[in-house]
C-alpha positions in Angstrom: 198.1 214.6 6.9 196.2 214.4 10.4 192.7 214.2 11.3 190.4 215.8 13.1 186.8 215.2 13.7 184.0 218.0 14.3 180.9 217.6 14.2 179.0 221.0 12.5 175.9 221.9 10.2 175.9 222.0 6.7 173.5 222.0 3.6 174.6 219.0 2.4 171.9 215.9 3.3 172.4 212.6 2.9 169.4 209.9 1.9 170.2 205.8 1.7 168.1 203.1 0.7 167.3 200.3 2.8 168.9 198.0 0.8 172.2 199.7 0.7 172.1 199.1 4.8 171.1 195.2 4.1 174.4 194.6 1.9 176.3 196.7 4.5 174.9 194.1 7.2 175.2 191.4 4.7 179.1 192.1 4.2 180.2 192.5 7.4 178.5 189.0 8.6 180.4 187.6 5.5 183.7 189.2 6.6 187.2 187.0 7.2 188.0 186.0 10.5 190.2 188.4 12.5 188.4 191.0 10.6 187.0 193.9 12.6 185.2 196.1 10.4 184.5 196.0 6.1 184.2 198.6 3.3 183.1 199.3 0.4 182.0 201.5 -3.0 178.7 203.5 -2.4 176.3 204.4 -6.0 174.2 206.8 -6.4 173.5 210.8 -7.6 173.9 214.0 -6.4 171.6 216.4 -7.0 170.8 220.0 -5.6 172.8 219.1 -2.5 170.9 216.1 -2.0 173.2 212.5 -2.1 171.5 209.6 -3.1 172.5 206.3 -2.5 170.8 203.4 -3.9 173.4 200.6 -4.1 176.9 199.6 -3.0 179.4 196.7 -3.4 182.2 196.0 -0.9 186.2 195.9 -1.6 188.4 194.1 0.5 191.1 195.7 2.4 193.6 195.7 4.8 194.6 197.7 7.5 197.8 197.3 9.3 199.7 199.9 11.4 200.1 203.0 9.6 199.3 201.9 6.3 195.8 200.4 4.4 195.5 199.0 1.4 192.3 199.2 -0.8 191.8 196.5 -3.8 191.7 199.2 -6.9 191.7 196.6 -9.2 188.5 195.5 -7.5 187.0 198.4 -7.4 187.5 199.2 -10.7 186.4 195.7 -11.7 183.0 195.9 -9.9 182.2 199.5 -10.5 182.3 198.5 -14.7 180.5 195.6 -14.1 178.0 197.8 -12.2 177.2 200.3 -14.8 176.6 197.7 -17.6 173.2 197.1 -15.4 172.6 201.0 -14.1 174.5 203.3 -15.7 173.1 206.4 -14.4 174.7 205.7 -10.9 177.8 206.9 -10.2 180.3 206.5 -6.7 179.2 209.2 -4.5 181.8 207.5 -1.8 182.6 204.9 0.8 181.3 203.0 3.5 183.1 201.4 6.7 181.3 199.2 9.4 182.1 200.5 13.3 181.2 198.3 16.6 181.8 201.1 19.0 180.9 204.8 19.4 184.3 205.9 17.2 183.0 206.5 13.3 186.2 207.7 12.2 189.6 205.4 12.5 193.2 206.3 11.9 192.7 204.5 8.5 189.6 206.6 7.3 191.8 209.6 6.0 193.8 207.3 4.0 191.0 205.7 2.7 189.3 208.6 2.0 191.9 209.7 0.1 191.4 206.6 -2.2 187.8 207.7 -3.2 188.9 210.9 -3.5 190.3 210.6 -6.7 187.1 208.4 -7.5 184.7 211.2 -7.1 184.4 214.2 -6.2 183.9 215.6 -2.2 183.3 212.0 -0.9 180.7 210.6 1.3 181.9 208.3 4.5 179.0 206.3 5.7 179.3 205.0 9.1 177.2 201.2 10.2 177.1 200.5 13.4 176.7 196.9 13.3 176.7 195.9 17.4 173.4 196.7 17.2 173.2 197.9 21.4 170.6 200.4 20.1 166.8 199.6 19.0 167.6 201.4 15.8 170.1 200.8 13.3 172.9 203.7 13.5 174.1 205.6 10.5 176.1 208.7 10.5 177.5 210.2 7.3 181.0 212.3 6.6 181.9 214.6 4.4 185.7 216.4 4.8 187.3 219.5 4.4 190.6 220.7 4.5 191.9 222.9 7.0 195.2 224.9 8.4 196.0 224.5 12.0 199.6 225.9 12.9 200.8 225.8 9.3 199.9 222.4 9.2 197.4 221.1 6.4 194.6 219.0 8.5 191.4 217.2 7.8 188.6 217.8 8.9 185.6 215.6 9.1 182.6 217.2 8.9 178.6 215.2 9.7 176.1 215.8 8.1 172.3 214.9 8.2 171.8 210.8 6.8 168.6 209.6 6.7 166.7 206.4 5.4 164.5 206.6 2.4 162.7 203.9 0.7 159.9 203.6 -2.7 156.8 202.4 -2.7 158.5 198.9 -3.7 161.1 198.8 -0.6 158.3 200.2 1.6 155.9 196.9 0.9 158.8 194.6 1.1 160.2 195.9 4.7 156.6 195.6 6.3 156.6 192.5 5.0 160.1 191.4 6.6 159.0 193.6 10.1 155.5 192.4 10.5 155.1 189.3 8.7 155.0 186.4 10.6 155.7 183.8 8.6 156.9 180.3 8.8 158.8 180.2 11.8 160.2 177.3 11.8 163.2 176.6 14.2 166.3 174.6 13.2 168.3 171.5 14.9 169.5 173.9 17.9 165.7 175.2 18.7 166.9 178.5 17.3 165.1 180.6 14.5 164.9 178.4 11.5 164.7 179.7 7.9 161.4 180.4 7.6 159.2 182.3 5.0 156.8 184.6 4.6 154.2 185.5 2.1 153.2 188.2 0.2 149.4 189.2 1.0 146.9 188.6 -1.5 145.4 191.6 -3.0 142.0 192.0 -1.5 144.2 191.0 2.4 146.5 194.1 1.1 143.7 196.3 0.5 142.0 195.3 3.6 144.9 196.4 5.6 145.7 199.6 4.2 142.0 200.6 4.7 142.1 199.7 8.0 145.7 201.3 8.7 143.8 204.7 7.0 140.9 204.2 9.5 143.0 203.7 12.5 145.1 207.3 11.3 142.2 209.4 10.7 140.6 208.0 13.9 144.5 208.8 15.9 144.3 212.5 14.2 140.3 213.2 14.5 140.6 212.7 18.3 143.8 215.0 18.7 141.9 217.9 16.8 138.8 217.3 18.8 140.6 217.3 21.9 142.8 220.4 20.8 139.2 222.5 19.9 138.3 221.6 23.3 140.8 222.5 25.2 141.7 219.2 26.8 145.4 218.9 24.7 148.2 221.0 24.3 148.1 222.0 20.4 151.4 221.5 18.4 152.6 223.7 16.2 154.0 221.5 14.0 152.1 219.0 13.8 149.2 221.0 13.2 151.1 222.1 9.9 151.6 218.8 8.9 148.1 217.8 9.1 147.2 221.4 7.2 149.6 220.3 4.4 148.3 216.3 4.5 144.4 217.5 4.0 145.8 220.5 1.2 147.3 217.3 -0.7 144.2 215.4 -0.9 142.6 216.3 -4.3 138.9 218.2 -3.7 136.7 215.3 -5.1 132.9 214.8 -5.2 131.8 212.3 -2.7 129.4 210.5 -5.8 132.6 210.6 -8.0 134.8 208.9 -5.4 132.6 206.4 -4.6 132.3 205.4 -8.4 136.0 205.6 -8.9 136.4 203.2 -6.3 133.6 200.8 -6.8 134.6 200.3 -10.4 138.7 200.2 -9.4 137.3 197.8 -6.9 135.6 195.7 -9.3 138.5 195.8 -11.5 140.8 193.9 -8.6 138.2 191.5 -8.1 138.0 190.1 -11.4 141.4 190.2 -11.7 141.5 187.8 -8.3 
C-alpha cells in the first residue's frame, strides 16, 4: 500500500502534555548509535473528538530497506505494566522523532499499520528534535484510506496538536524556564548539573500577585488607549478580555478582603 501525505482540516484536535514531549526528548538522546530517529507507544483518552495524551513509553525498532520491525513483545510487555499504575489510559497511537522538515518516512505506513490493530484510527506524533526553531515542533497524523487509479492508498491527514499542561506541570515548567538555580559548570566549563528550588510559599504568592499586577496594568492601558482613540481595537481580544472579567465571580469588596486576609493568615501560620 503507498502513501501519500496531505495536509487538510479536520475536527479531530490533538492535546499532549509536556511531559509526554520530555520522554520523547529523553528517548531520542538515549538512542543506539547509528540510530536516526526513535518510537514509541502514546496513552491517553479520547473524548468528543478531543485526543489526550498524557504518557508514552518507547519500543525499539528497526528499519531497514523496505521492511521495519516493531518489538510487539515489548509493547505488549510495557503497555500491561502501564495499566497496573493507570488503568484508565489506553494507546491512542504512536510517536516517531524527525531531524528534518519530512514528518512522514517510507516506514511510517508500516508502522502505522502496527498500531492499527492496537487501537483504533491512530495518532502519529511527529518531534522535531534538531531544535533549528525557538519552539519545540510537533505535528500530529491521523490517516485515511483512499482510491487513486484502482489502487488502495494512504493518506495522511494533520491535524491541529497542541500543548496542554495542569496546574501541577504549569508550576514545575516555570520552574525549569525561569528558575535560576545552581548553575554550576562541570570539568569542561560547560553547564554543570545544577539545581533549582521550589519557592517558598509567601515568595510564590508574592510573584503571582505581582504577575496579576503587571497583567491588569498591560490590559488597563490597552482599554484606555482603545477608549481614546490612540490604538487600533481588536476584535478578538476584546472578547477575550469580555469573557476573562465574565469569569470573575461578582464579590463584595469587604468580603474579598476578609476572605483573603484570613486565607492569608492561614499560610502564614502554616510557614
Amino acid at each position: 500500500m503507498d502513501t501519500v501525505f496531505l495536509e487538510t482540516g479536520t475536527s479531530l484536535e490533538v492535546k499532549v502534555h509536556p511531559v509526554v514531549l520530555f520522554a520523547i526528548l529523553d528517548h531520542f538522546v538515549r538512542r543506539h548509535d547509528g540510530q536516526s530517529r526513535v518510537i514509541g507507544t502514546l496513552l491517553g483518552s479520547v473524548h468528543a473528538g478531543v485526543v489526550e495524551v498524557r504518557n508514552c513509553f518507547p519500543v525499539p525498532h528497526v528499519e531497514k530497506t523496505g521492511e521495519t520491525a516493531v518489538g510487539k513483545d515489548f509493547n505488549r510487555n510495557m503497555l500491561a505494566l502501564h495499566r497496573r499504575i493507570n488503568p484508565k489510559e489506553s494507546i491512542v497511537g504512536w510517536y516517531a522523532t524527525t531531524s528534518d522538515s519530512q514528518p512522514i518516512s517510507e516506514f511510517s505506513c508500516l508502522i502505522h499499520d502496527f498500531y492499527a490493530m492496537e487501537c483504533q484510527r491512530p495518532l502519529q506524533l511527529s518531534v522535531d528534535t534538531s531544535l533549528l526553531q525557538p519552539k519545540l515542533n510537533i505535528r500530529a497524523f491521523i490517516t485515511t484510506p483512499m482510491t487513486v487509479a484502482d489502487k488502495v492508498v494512504v493518506k495522511f491527514q494533520q491535524v491541529r496538536a497542541a500543548v496542554t499542561c495542569s496546574e501541577a506541570e504549569r508550576v514545575g515548567i516555570n520552574m525549569m524556564v525561569h528558575g535560576d538555580g545552581d548553575r554550576k559548570t562541570d570539568a569542561y566549563g560547560g553547564a554543570g548539573k545544577g539545581t533549582t528550588s521550589l519557592v517558598s510559599d509567601i515568595a510564590g504568592l508574592e510573584s503571582a500577585i505581582a504577575k496579576l499586577q503587571t497583567m491588569l496594568t498591560t490590559v488597563s492601558t490597552y482599554v484606555d488607549g482603545v477608549v481614546a482613540g490612540e490604538v487600533e481595537p481588536d476584535i478578538s481580544l476584546g472578547r477575550r478580555i469580555a469573557d476573562t472579567l465574565a469569569s470573575v465571580p461578582s464579590v463584595d469588596p469587604r468580603v474579598f478582603d476578609k476572605m483573603f486576609n484570613d486565607s492569608l493568615q492561614d499560610l502564614l501560620m502554616i510557614v
